[in-house]
N, C-alpha and C positions, 0 to 999 in steps of 0.2 A: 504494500500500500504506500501511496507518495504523501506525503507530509508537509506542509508549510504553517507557519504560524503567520499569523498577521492581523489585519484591524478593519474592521469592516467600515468604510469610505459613506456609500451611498446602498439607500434600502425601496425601492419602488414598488409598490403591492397595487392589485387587481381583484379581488373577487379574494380565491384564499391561497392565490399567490404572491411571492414576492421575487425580484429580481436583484440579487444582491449582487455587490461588489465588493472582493475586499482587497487594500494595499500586502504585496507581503516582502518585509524589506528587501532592498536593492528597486525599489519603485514598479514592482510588477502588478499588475491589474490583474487578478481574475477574478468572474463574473459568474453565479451559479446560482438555480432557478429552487428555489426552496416552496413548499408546499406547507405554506406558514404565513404569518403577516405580523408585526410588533405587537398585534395585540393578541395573537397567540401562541407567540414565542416569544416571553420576553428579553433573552439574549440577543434577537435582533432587534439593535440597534445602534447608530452610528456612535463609532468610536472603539467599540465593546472587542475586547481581543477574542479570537476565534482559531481553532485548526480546520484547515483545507484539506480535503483527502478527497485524493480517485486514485482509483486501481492503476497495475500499469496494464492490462491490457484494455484500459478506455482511452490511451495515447499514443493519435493519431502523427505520424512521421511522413515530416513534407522537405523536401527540399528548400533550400534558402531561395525567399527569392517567389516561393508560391505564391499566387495573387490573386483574388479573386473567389475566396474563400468564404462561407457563410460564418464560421466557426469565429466566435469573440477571442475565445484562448488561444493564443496564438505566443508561445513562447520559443525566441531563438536559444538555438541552445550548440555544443558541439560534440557528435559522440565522445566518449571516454573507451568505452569497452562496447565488444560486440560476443556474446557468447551465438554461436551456431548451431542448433539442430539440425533433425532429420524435417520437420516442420516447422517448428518455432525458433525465432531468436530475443535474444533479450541482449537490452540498449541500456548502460549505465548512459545517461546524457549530463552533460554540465550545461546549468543555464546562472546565470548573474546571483540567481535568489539560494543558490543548492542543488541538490542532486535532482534527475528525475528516471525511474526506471522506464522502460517500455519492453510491452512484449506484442513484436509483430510475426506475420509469418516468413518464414525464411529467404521463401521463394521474394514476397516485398523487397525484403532487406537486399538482396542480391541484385533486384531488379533497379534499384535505389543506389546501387553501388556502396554501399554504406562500410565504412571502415570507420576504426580511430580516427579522427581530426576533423574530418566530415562534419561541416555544420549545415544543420538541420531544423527546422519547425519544429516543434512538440506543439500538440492541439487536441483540446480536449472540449467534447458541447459542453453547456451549458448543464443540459438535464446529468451530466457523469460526475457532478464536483456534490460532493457534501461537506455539510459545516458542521462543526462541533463546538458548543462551548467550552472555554479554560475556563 
């Protein structure tokens, strides 16, 4: 599971959603769709420290330079590690804020040409981020 702490910026709710965003240092923005609104979570609210988690296999690997893109989360990042399967690989990534794992399938990775140094997009929707209160 990938981890960031950080501080929830901005809180936009609809009906019994809300659309949050939070800072998580080194000034990274990510953005996730909670099924909730401040008045029935009271942990959201701006300011309030929170941990970010998604999985690695909800992180989407684009090349630098993808445009065009629906996806808010859109962090550059540069591989570190690539482990190889028979199907899957897994991506240690460095992005500004810390680590981010990914697991895609191999056949991608290969077609991505993806090695160590390889800088890359990590992208994750909106509906794959959960928040947690500290």
């Amino acid at each position: 599971m990938n981890k960031f702490r950080g501080h929830i910026s901005t809180i936009e709710s609809d009906g019994g959603l809300s659309l949050v965003t939070v800072i998580v240092p080194v000034d990274m923005e990510l953005r996730c769709i909670v099924i909730d609104t401040p008045d029935s979570a009271p942990y959201l609210a701006a300011g309030r420290e929170v941990e970010v988690l998604f999985k690695e296999t909800e992180v989407v690997i684009g090349l630098e330079g993808t445009d065009g893109i629906s996806l808010s989360n859109q962090i550059p990042c540069v591989v570190e590690s690539l482990e190889t399967g028979v199907l899957l690989s897994s991506l240690d990534l460095k992005c500004p804020s810390g680590r981010i794992r990914s697991i895609i399938s191999t056949r991608s990775a290969g077609e991505l040409g993806l090695k160590p140094g390889t800088a890359v997009r990590a992208m994750i929707k909106l509906n794959e981020i959960m928040l947690s209160p500290i």
